[in-house]
C-alpha positions in Angstrom: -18.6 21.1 2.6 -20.3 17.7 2.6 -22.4 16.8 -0.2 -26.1 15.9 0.6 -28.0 13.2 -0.4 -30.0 13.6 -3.8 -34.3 12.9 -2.9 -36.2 11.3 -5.5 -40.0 10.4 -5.3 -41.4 6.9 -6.6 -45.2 6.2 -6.9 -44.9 2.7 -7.1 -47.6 -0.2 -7.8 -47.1 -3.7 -6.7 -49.1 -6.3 -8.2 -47.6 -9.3 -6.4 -49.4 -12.5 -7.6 -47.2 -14.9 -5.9 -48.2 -13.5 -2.7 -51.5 -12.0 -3.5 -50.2 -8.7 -2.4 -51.7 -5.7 -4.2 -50.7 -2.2 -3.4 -49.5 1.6 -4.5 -46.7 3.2 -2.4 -45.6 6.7 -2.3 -41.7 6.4 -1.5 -38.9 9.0 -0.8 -35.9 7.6 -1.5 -32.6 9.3 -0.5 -29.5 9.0 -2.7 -26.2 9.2 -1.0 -23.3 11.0 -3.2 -21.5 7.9 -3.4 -24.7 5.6 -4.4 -25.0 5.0 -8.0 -28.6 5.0 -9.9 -28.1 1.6 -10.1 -27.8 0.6 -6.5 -30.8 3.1 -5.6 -33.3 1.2 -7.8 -31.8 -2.3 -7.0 -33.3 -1.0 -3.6 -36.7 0.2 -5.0 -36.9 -3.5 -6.7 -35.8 -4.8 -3.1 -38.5 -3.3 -1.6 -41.2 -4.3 -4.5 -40.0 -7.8 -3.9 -40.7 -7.7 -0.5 -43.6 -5.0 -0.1 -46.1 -5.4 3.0 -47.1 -3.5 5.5 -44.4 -2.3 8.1 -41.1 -2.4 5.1 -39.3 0.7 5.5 -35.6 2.0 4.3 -33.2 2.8 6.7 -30.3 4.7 6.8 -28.4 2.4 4.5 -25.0 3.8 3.9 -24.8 6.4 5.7 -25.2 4.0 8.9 -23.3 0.9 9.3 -25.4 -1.0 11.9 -28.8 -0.5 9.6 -29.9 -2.1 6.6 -31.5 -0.9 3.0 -34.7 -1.6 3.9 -36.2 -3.6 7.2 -39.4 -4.6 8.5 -40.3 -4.4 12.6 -42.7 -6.3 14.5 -45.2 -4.5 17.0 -42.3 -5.2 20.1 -39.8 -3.7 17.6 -37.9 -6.9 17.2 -36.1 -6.7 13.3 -38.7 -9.1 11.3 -36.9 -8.7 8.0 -33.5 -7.4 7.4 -33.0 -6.8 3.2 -29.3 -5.1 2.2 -27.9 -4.6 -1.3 -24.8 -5.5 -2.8 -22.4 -7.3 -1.9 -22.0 -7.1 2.0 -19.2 -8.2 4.4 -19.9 -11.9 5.5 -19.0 -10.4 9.1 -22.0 -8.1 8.6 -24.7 -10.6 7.4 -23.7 -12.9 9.9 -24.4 -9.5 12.4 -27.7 -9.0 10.9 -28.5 -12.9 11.3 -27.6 -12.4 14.7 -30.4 -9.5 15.2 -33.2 -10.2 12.6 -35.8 -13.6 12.4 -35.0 -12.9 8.4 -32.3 -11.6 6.5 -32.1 -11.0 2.1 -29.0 -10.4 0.9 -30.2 -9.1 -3.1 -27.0 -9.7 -5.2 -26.0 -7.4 -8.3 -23.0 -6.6 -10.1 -22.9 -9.1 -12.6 -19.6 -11.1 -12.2 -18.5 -8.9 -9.0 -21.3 -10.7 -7.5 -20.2 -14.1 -8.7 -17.4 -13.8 -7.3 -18.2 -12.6 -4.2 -20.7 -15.7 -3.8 -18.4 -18.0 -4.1 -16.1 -16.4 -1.7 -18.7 -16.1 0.8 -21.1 -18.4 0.2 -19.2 -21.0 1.9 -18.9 -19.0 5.4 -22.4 -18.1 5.0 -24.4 -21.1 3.9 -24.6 -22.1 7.7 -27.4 -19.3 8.5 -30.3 -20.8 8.8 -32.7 -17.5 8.7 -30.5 -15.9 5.4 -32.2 -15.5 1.6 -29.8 -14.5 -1.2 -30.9 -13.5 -4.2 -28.7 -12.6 -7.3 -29.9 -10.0 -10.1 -28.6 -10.3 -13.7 -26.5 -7.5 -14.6 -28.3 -6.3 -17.9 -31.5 -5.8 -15.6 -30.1 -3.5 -12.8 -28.5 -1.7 -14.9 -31.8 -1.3 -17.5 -33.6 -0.2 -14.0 -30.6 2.2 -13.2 -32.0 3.6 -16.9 -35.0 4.3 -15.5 -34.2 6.7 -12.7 -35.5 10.0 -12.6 -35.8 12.4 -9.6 -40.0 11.9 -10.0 -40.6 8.4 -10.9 -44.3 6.5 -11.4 -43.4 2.7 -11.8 -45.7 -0.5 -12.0 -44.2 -3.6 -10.7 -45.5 -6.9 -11.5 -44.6 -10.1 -10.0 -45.4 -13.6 -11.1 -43.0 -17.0 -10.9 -40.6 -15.3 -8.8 -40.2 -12.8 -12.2 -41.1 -9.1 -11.8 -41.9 -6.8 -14.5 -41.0 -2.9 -14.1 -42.1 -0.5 -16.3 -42.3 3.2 -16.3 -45.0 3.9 -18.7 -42.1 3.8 -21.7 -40.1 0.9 -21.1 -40.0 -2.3 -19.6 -38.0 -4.7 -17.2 -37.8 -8.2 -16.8 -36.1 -9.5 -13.8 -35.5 -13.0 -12.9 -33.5 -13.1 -9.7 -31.3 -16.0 -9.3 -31.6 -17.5 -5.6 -28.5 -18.5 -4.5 -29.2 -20.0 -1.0 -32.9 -19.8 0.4 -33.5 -20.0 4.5 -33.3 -23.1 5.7 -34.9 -22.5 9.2 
């Protein structure tokens, strides 16, 4: 028998004064058995980073062709693609091919280092590709903060976000690696 996916809930607040975006989502977000807390909230922080009108998950793992989390224009043309992790270069190059804007966010700590440097060469040609890198110690303090009902503030500033649950706090400073050049 398959295992199914695990739902949590997030009420989440974005105060984004970088980009003067203010809002509170209500998100459902589903945790494949092979996903880690980690990699679930790396998402949530993906799509605080990103938040706007139209940002959605998709399928994620469980579908190869789709990404964490995407953003369609009225035509349904892929606006912004954003995946997790540390993805095939063969598959962000894919995504290149069928989004105006593709983020790649980085974590892992020195897994992620190394995988930079062994694809950043073959992918620093992609004119329309963002990647951004996460320091270890904060994924995993936002993995710490996962809980099947969660109420989260996220605060943006500087290109630094603030999470916090009501009982502890996280400061993340994503590292950009390569910005899009076109």
């Amino acid at each position: 028998m398959a295992l199914k996916a695990t739902i949590f809930k997030a009420e989440l607040e974005v105060a984004d004064m970088d980009r003067e975006h203010y809002a509170a989502y209500s998100l459902t977000l589903a945790r494949h058995p092979s996903e880690t807390d980690e990699r679930m909230m790396v998402r949530l922080l993906a799509f605080a980073l990103f938040a706007e009108d139209g940002l959605a998950f998709g399928k994620g793992l469980c579908v190869d062709d789709e990404p964490e989390l995407w953003q369609r224009d009225a035509t349904g043309a892929i606006e912004r693609w954003i995946d997790v992790g540390l993805p095939d270069p063969k598959w962000v190059r894919k995504a290149c091919n069928r989004a105006r804007r593709v983020v790649i966010v980085a974590y892992g700590g020195r897994q992620a280092e190394v995988w930079w440097r062994q694809a950043g060469a073959d992918l620093e040609r992609l004119d329309n590709l963002r990647v951004l890198a996460l320091p270890q110690e904060a994924s995993r303090a936002l993995a710490a903060m996962a809980v099947r009902g969660m109420r989260l503030q996220c605060s943006i500033q500087d290109g630094i976000a603030w999470v916090t649950d009501g009982n502890s706090s996280v400061q993340v400073e994503p590292v950009l690696l390569r910005e899009e050049t076109g």
